[in-house]
RODO-2510 file (C-alpha; in nm, 4 decimals, decimal comma):
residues 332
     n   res          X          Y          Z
     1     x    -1,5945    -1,2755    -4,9422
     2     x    -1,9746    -1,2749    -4,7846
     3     x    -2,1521    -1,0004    -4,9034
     4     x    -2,5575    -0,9641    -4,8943
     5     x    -2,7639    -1,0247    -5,2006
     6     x    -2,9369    -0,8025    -5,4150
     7     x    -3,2164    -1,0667    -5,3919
     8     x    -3,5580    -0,9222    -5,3472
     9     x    -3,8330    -1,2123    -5,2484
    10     x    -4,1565    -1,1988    -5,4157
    11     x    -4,4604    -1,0797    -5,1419
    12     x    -4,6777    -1,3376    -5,2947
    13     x    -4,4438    -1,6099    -5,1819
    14     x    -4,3391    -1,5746    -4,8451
    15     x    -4,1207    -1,7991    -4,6838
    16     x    -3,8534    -2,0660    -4,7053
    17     x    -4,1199    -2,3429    -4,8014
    18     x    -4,3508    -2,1514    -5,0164
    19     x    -4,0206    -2,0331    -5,2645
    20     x    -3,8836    -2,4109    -5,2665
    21     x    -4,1991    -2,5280    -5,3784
    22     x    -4,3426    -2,2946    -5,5998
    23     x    -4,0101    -2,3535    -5,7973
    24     x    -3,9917    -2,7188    -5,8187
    25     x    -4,3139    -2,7733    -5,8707
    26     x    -4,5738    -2,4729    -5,9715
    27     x    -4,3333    -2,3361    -6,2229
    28     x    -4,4538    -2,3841    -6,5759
    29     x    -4,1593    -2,6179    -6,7250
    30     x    -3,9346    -2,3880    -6,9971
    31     x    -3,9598    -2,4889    -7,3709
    32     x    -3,6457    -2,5122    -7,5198
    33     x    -3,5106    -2,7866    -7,7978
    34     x    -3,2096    -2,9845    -7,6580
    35     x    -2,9771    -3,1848    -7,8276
    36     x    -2,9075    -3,5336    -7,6799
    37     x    -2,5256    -3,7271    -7,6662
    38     x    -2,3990    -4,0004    -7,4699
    39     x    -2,0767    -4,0187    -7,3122
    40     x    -1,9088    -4,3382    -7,2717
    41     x    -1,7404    -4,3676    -6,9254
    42     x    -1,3828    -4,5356    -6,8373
    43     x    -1,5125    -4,7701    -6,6133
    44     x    -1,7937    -4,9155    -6,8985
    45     x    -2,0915    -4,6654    -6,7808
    46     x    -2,2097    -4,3682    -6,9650
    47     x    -2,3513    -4,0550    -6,8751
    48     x    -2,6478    -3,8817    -7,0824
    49     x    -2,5983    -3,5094    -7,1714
    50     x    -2,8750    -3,2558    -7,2990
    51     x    -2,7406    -2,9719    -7,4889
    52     x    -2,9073    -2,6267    -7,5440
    53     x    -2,7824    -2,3228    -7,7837
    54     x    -2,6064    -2,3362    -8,1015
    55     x    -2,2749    -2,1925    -8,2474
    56     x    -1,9347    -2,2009    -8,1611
    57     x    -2,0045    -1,9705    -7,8740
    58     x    -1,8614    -2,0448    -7,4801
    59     x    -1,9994    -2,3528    -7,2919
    60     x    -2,1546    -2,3680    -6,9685
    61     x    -2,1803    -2,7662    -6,7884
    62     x    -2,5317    -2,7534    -6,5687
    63     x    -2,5177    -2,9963    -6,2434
    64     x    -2,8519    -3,0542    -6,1452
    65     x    -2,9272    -3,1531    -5,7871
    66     x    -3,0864    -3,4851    -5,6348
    67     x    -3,2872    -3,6937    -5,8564
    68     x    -3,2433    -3,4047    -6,0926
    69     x    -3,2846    -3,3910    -6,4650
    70     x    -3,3547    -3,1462    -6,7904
    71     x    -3,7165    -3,1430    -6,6847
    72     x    -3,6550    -3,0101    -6,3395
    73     x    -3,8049    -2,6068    -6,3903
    74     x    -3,4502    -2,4848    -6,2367
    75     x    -3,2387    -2,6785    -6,5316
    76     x    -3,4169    -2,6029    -6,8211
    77     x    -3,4622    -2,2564    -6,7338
    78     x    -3,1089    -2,2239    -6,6566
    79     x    -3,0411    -2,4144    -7,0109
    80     x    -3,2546    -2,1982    -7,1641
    81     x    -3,0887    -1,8479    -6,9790
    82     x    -2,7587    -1,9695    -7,1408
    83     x    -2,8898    -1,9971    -7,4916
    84     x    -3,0485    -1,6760    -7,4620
    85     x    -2,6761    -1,5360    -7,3985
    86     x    -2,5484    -1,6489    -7,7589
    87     x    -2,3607    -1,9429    -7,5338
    88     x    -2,4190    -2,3016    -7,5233
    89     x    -2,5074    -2,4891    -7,2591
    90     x    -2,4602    -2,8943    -7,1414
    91     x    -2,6758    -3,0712    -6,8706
    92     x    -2,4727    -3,3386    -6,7213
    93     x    -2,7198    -3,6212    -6,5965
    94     x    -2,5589    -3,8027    -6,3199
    95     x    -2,5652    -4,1452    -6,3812
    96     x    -2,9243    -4,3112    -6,4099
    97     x    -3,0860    -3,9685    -6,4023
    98     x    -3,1947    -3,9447    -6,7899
    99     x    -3,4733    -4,1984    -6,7370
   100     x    -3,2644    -4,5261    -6,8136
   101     x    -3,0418    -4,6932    -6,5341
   102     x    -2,7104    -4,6590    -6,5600
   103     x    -2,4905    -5,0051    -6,6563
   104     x    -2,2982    -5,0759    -6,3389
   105     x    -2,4660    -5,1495    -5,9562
   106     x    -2,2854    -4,7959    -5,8672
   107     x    -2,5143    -4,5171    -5,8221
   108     x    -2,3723    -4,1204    -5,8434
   109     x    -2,3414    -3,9548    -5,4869
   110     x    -2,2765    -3,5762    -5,4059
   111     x    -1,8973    -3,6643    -5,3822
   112     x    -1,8733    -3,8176    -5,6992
   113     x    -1,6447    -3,6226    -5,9395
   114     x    -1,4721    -3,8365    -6,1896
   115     x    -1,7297    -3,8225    -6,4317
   116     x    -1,7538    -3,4128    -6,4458
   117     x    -1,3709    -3,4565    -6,4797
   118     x    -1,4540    -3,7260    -6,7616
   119     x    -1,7179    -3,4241    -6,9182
   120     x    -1,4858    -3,1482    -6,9097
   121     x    -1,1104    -3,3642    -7,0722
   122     x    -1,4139    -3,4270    -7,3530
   123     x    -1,4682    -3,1027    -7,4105
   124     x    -1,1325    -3,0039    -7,3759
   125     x    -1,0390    -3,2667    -7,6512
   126     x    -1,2942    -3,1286    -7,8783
   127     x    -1,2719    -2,7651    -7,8375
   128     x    -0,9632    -2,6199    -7,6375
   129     x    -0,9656    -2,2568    -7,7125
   130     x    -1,3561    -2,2775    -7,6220
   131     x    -1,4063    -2,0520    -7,2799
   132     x    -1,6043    -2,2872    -7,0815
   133     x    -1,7866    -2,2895    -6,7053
   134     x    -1,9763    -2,4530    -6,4923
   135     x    -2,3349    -2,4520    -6,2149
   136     x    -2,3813    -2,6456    -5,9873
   137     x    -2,7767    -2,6981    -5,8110
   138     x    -2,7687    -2,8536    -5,4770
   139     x    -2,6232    -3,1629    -5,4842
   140     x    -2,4581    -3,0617    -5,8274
   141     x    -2,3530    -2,8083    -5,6135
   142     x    -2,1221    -2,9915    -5,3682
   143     x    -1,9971    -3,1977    -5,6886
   144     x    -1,9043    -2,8757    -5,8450
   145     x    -1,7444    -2,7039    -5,5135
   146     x    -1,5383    -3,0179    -5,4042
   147     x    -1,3901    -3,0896    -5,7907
   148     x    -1,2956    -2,7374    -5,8185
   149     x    -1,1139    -2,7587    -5,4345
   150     x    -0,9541    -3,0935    -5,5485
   151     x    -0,8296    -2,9632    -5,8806
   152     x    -0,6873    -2,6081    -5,7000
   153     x    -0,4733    -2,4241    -5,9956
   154     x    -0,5668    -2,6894    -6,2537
   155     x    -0,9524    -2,6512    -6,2782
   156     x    -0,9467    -2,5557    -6,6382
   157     x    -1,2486    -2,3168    -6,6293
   158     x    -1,3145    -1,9874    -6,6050
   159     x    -1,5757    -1,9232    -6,3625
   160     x    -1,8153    -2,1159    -6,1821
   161     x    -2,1210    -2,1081    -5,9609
   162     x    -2,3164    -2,3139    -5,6749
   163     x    -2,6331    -2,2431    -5,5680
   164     x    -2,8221    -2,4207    -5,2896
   165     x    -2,5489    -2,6079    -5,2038
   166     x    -2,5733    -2,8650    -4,8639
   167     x    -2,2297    -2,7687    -4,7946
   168     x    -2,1764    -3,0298    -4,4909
   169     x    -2,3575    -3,3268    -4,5755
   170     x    -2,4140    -3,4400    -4,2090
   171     x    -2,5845    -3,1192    -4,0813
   172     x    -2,8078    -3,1082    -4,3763
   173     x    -2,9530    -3,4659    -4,3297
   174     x    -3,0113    -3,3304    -3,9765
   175     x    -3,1608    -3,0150    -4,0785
   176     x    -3,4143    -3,2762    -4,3333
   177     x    -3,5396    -3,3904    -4,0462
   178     x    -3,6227    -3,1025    -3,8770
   179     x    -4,0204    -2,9385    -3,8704
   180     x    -4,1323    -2,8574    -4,2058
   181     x    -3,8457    -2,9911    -4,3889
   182     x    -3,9221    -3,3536    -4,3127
   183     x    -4,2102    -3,3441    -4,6218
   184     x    -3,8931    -3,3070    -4,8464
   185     x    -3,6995    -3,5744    -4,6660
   186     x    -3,9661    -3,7978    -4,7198
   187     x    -4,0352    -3,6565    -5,1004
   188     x    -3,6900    -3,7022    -5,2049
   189     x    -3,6635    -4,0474    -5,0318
   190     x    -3,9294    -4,2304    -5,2186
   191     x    -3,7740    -4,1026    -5,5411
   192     x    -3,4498    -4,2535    -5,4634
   193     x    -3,6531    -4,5638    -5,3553
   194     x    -3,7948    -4,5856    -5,7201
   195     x    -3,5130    -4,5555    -5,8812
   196     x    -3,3216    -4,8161    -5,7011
   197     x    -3,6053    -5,0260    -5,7145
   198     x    -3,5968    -4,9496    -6,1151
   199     x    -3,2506    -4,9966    -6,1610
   200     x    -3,1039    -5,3187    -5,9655
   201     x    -3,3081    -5,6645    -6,0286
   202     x    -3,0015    -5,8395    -6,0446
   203     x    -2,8247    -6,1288    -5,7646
   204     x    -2,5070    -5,8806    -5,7430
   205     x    -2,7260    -5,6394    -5,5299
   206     x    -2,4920    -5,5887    -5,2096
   207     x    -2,8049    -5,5216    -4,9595
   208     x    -3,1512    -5,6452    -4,9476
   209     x    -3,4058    -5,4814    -5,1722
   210     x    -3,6477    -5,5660    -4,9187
   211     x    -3,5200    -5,3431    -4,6846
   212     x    -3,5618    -5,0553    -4,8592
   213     x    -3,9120    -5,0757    -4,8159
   214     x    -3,8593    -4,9758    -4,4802
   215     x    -3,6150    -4,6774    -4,5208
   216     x    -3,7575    -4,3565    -4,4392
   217     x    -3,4624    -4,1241    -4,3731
   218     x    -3,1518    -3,9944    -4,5615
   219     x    -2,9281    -4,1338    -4,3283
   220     x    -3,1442    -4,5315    -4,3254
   221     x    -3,0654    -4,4649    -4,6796
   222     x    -2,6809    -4,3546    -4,7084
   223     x    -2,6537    -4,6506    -4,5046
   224     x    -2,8633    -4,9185    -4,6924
   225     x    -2,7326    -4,8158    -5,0707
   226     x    -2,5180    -4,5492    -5,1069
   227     x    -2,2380    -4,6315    -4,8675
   228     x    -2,2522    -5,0044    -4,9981
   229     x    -2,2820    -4,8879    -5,3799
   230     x    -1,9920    -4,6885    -5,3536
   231     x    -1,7060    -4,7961    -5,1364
   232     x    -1,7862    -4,5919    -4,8158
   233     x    -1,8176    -4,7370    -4,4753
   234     x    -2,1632    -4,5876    -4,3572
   235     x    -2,3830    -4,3037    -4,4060
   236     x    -2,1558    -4,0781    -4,1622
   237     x    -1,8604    -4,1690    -4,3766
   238     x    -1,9922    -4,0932    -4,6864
   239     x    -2,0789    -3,7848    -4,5400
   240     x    -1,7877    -3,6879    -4,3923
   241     x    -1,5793    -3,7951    -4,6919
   242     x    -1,7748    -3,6145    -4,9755
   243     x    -1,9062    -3,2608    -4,8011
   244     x    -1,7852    -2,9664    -5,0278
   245     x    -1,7094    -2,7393    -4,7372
   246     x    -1,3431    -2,8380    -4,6481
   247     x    -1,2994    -2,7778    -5,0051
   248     x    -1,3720    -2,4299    -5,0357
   249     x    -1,0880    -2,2582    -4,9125
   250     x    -0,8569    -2,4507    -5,1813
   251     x    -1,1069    -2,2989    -5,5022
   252     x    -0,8329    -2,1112    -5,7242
   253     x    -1,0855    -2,0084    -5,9876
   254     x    -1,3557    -1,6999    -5,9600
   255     x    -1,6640    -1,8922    -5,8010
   256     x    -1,9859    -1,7445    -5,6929
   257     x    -2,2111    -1,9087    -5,4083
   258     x    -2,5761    -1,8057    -5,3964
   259     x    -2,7628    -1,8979    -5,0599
   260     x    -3,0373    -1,8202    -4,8883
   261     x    -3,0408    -1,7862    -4,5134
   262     x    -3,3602    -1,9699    -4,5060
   263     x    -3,2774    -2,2620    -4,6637
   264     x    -3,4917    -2,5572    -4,5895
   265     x    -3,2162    -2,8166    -4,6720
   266     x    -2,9434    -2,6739    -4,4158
   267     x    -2,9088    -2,5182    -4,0634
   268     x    -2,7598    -2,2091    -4,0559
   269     x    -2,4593    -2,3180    -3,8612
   270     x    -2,3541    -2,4688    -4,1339
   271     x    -2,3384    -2,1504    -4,3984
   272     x    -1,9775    -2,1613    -4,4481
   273     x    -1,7931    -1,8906    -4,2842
   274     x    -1,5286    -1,6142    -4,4202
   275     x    -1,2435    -1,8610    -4,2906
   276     x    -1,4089    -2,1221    -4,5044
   277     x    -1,3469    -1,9803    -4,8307
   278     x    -1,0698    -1,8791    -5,0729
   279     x    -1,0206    -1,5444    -5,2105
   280     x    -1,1570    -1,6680    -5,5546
   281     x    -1,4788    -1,7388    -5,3674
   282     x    -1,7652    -1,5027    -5,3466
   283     x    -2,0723    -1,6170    -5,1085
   284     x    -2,4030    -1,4340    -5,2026
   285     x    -2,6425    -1,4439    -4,8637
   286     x    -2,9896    -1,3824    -4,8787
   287     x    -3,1983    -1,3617    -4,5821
   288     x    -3,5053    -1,5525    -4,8003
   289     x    -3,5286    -1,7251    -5,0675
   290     x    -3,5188    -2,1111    -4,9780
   291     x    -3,4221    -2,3778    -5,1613
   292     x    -3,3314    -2,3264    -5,5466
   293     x    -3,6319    -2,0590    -5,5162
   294     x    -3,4890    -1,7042    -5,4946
   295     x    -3,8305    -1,6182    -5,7524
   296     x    -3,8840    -1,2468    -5,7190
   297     x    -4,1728    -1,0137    -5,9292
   298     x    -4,4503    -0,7881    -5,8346
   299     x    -4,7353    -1,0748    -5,9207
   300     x    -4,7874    -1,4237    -5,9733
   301     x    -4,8500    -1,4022    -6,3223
   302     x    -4,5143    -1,1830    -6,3825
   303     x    -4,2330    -1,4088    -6,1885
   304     x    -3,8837    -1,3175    -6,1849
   305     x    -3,6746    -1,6056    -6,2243
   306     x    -3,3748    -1,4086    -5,9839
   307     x    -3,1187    -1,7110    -6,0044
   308     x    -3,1600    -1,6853    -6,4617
   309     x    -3,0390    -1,3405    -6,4143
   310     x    -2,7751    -1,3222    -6,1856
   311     x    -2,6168    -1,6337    -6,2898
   312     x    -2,5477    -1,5617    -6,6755
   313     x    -2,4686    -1,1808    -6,5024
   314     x    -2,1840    -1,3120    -6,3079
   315     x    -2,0615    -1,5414    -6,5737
   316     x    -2,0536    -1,2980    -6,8448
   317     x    -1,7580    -1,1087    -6,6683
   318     x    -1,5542    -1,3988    -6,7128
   319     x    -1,6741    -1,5896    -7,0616
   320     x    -1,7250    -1,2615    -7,2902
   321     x    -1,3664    -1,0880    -7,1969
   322     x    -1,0688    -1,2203    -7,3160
   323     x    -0,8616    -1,3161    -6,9694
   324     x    -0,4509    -1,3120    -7,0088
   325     x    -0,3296    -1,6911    -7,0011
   326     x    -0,6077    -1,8653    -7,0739
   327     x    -0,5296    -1,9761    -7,4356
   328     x    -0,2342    -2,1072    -7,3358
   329     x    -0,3954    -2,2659    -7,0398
   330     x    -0,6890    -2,4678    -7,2989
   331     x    -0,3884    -2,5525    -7,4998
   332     x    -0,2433    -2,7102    -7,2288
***
């Protein structure tokens, strides 16, 4: 159930810090031609989707993490590793993460699954003999990990995958405001500041915009918006209510975790543990990596790109074989 990872760390970039940011941000951004669709929500919202690959072949739904999009380096490349395979692949932008607000004062959260249920009964309607399966980045992540615990026997894909993922919410605000790991606290912070500022100009705000001026931690800001926005108490009840981890040991579906050991965004105490997980779950440790890094190569101008590999490795095994059932399961 926890077994090392193959995982070899580039020399060049040593360290948790240097392999989170090198990724995010010194990556050259992958070209790749996406299609765009919008999907209407039940509740009146819509989510924006960005499709890569052609054909009729498999589909594989991308989560991206926290103020994620298709331009982050991780999801295009990822999009991009997909078409390669002859499958197709779909970006799910959480809502007001495609560059234009969502419609309602609700903002997406890492507990939010109703509208990757909403994405995958769509595709389902459209295609149900089509093999499909689903990644999860970071925040995507815990999405991912808690829908497929919630769903048990019923999650209707074949494999999925989570990498980076805060698996207890609480600890990892702690851990973002530990050392070195504050700069991303305070990185990802103003980003969620913008787009809150971007989004809600009108009277039904249920907190003062004001205040978010002065908000300077995860947990000032769980408290301020996303706890208001979205029915939860406080920041430690959001947390408590959404974390992925309690989740894991109800997955019925092969799942692969990738992890690093190193991880900026979350102590080590809170790695899940074999007791944690299900036997459908397979945790991948690394002892480096850090954060959606895990970039391997013998130079800087020749970087391996580990997490485009073993993804579409592990995901082959279960989207190019035939697996008894499952026709009858899409059809159902």
């Amino acid at each position: 159930m926890i077994v090392p990872s193959e995982f070899q760390p580039a020399w060049w970039l040593p360290g948790p810090h240097i392999q989170t940011v090198w990724g995010s941000r010194f990556r050259p951004p992958s070209r790749i031609e996406v299609l765009w669709e919008r999907l209407e929500l039940p509740d009146g919202d819509f989510v924006d989707l960005a499709w890569s690959g052609k054909g009729k072949g498999p589909i594989v739904i991308v989560i991206h993490g926290l103020e994620g999009s298709y331009r982050s380096r991780y999801a295009s490349g990822i999009l991009k590793a997909i078409a390669r395979r002859g499958w197709r692949g779909v970006l799910l932008h959480l809502r007001g993460c495609s560059g234009e607000p969502n419609r309602l004062t609700r903002s997406y959260h890492s507990g939010d699954t109703g509208d990757f249920q909403t994405l995958l009964t769509s595709l389902r309607q459209r295609e149900p003999a089509t093999p499909l399966a689903a990644v999860g980045y970071s925040l995507g992540g815990n999405i991912l990990l808690k829908w497929l615990g919630e769903t048990g026997s019923q999650a209707n894909l074949r494999a999925a995958v989570g990498v980076s993922v805060p698996f207890d919410l609480a600890r990892a605000a702690w851990q973002l405001e530990q050392g070195l790991s504050r700069a991303y606290q305070w990185s990802l912070v103003k980003a969620l500041q913008r787009s809150v500022r971007y989004k809600l100009h009108h009277p039904d705000c249920p907190f003062d915009l004001k205040s978010l001026k002065e908000v300077r931690t995860f947990k000032e800001f769980d408290n301020l918006v996303t706890a208001p926005l979205n029915g939860f108490a406080d920041a430690d009840d959001y947390w408590r209510r959404s974390s992925c981890r309690p989740f894991l040991r109800k997955i019925q579906i092969p799942t692969l975790l990738l992890h690093s050991v190193d991880d900026p965004f979350l102590p080590q105490d809170a790695i899940p543990s074999a007791s944690d997980l299900s036997r459908c779950v397979q945790l991948e440790l690394s002892t480096r990596g850090g954060h959606v890094g895990f970039i391997g190569g013998p130079w800087p101008w020749r970087p391996q790109y580990w997490l485009e590999e073993r993804i579409p490795e592990f995901l082959s095994l279960y989207l190019e074989t035939e697996i008894p059932g499952t026709a009858a399961l899409a059809s159902g």
